[in-house]
Phi, psi and omega in degrees: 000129180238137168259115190248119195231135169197164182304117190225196001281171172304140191272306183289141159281332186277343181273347174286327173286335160285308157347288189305303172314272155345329142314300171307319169305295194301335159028257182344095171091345168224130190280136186214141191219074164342090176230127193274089181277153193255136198231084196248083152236131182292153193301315135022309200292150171282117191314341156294321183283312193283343163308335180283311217264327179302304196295323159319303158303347189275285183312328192275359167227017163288050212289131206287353166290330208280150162283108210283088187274142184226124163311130220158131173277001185260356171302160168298152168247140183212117154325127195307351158263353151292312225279283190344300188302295193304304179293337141321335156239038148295279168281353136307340187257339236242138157277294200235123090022039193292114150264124191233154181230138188244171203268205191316344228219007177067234173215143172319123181300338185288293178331324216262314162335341190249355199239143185281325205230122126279124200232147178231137186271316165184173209312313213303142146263140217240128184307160169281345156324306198281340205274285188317351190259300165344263168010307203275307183270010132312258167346299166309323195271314169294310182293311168310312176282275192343308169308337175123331158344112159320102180283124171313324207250025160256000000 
């Protein structure tokens, strides 16, 4: 089971409609379960306190068993024929699965001390909307070469 937590709800509708798309394709054979915690801070709110108060909402859909992937931009970069080899034995050790994504202000260090992994998707700094639809078509893409699907680009 893989779970992908980010900050919601979704503002865009093409990120909701690529999400559905992508997701779905990845289906077949892996269970993927979205979950948006609605994050009610003024935009205002001093960037420590609200780091604090998301990773309090964050930690409650964590499961302590799961293996914890943290979106960062200080994180590994991995090629898409790395992402495949590492997430096939990911989901061979793994019951569950966490990808967490932070809201403006990123993720809290208490969080990021807990994370198995940091994968960076790329140089850009990314709204966390656009990081997840990357994410969901990684995950497609990744799930696909594993199965045995032909990558085009070796």
């Amino acid at each position: 089971m893989i779970y992908l937590v980010s900050p919601g709800p979704l503002k865009y509708s093409f990120v909701k409609e690529g999400l559905r798309y992508f997701l779905e394709l990845a289906k077949p054979g892996i269970k993927i379960e979205l979950l948006l915690p609605k994050i009610k801070l003024s935009s205002s709110c001093d960037p420590q306190n609200r780091l604090k108060e998301e990773a309090k909402i964050f930690s409650k859909l964590i499961p302590k068993e799961a293996y914890l992937i943290i979106l960062d931009e200080r994180g590994k970069a991995l090629t898409t024929k790395k992402w495949a080899e590492f997430l096939k034995k990911v989901i061979e050790n793994n019951k569950k699965i966490v990808f967490l994504i932070g809201g403006p202000d990123g993720i809290a260090l208490e969080l990021k001390e807990k994370a198995n992994f940091l994968l960076k998707l790329s140089d850009f700094t990314l709204n966390h909307e656009i990081a997840l639809l990357l994410l969901a078509e990684a995950l497609y893409r990744g799930i696909s070469i594993i199965k045995g699907h032909p990558y085009h680009r070796e």
